[in-house]
N, C-alpha and C positions, 0 to 999 in steps of 0.2 A: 399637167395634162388632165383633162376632163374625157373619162368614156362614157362615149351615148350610144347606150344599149338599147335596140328594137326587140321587143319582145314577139314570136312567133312559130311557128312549126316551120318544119325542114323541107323541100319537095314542093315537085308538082302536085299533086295532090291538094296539098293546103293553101297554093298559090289562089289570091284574092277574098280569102275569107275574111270575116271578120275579125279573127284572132291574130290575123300577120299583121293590122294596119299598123303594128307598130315596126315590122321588117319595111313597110311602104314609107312610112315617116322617113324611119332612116335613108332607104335610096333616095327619096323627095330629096333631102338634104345634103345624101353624098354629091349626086349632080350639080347641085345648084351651087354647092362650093368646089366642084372639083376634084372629089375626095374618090377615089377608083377603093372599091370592096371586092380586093382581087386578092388580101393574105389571107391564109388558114392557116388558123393556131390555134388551140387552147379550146378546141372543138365549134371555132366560130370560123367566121366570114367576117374579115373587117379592112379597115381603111385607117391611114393615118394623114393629118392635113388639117388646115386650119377653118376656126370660124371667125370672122372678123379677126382675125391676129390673135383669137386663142386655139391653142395644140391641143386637137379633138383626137379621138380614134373612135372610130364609128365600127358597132357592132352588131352584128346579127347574132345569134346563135344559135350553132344547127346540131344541138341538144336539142329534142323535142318541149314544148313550153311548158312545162311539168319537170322536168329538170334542168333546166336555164342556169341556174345555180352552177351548175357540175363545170358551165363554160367561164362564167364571169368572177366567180369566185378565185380560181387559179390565175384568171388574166390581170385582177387587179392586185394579188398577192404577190405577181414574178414583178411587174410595175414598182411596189411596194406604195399604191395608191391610199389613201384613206376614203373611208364610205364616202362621206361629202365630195368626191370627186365623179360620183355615178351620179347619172341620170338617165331614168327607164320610163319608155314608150310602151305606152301597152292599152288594151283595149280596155275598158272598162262597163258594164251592164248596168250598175248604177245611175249613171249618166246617160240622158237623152241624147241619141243619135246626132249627130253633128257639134256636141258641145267638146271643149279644150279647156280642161283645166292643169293649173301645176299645184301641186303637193310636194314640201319638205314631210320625210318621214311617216310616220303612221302606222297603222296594221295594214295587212295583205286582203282584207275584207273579201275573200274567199279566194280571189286569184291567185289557184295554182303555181303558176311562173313568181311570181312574186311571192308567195309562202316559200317556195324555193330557194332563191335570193336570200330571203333573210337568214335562213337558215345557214345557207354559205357563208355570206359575208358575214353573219354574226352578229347583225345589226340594222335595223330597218331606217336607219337614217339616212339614204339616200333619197334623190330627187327623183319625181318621177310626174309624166308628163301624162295624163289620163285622158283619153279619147272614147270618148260615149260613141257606145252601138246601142244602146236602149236595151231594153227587154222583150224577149218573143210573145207573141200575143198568140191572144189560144192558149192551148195544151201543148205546143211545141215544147219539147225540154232543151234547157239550157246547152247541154253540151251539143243538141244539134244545132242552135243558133248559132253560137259562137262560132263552127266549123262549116256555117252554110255561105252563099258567096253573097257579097254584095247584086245587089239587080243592076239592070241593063238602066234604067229611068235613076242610080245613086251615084252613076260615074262622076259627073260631073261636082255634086255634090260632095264626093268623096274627094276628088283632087281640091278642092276648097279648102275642107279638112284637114289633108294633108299638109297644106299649104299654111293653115295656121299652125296647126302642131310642130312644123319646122319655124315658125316665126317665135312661138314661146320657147324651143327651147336657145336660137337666138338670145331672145329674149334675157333667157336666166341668165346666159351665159356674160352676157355684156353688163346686166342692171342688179344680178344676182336676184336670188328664189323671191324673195318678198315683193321685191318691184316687179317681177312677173307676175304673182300670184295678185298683184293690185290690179295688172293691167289685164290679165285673161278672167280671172277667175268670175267678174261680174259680165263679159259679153254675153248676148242672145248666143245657143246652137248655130250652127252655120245650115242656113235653109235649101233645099232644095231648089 
């Protein structure tokens, strides 16, 4: 079984920001396979159901994304999962707005939710699926960009987004991380 963790805050409040598109990834994808994110356990929201003929469980966690760890850590220990069995969606500010990359492993490179993760699971070697929001222009600070919403003129381009982000992790899932990372890692951002 493979869990694919969306990383994001809890609430109305944080619905549409830039920080949940990884909660948006995952419904992108529960939909589109079928998968109802209707159990609570383990301080998540999730789904159990297949991706092409492989056994998913789709995750949200409503830990706030600073402690994501506290939910995915226990969900894959009662499992008795190995790290290589995660794969986590999450925003990413390094990366220009509309781009999709995948990444085996690595540091947390400041992401919060993910310093968290590793620290849980004990090890940074899961897969994780990176969705560029760019960086705020001006003197805007970081943490208000992340938690500000997408615009009215990025929907579109946001469902595009989404749309790949559930295609790479497809992707891993069927060709495994390296022939994902051949096949996303060199595409253009996805344009407006």
């Amino acid at each position: 079984m493979r869990v694919i963790v969306g990383l994001g805050n809890p609430g109305k409040r944080y619905e549409g920001t830039r920080h949940n598109v990884g909660f948006e990834v995952i419904e992108q994808l529960a939909g589109h396979h079928g998968v109802a994110l209707k159990e609570k356990k383990f301080k998540a929201l999730f789904g159990r159901g297949y991706v092409h003929g492989e056994a998913v469980m789709l995750v949200c966690p409503q830990t706030f994304m600073n402690r994501s760890g506290e939910s995915v850590g226990p969900l894959v220990g009662f499992y008795k999962l190995g790290v290589e069995s995660v794969v986590v969606v999450h925003d990413d500010l390094d990366l220009p707005l509309g781009a999709v990359k995948v990444k085996s492993g690595g540091g947390h490179g400041g992401h919060n939710g993910l310093r968290d993760l590793v620290s849980k699971l004990g090890s940074a070697d899961f897969h994780r699926i990176r969705v560029g929001i760019g960086r705020p222009q001006g003197s805007m600070a970081t943490s208000d960009w992340v938690l500000s919403r997408w615009a009215v003129s990025q929907r579109e381009q946001l469902q595009r987004i989404r749309e790949r982000a559930s295609e790479a992790i497809e992707h891993l899932l069927l060709q495994g991380p390296l022939e994902a990372m051949n096949h996303f890692n060199g595409m253009e951002p996805v344009e407006t």
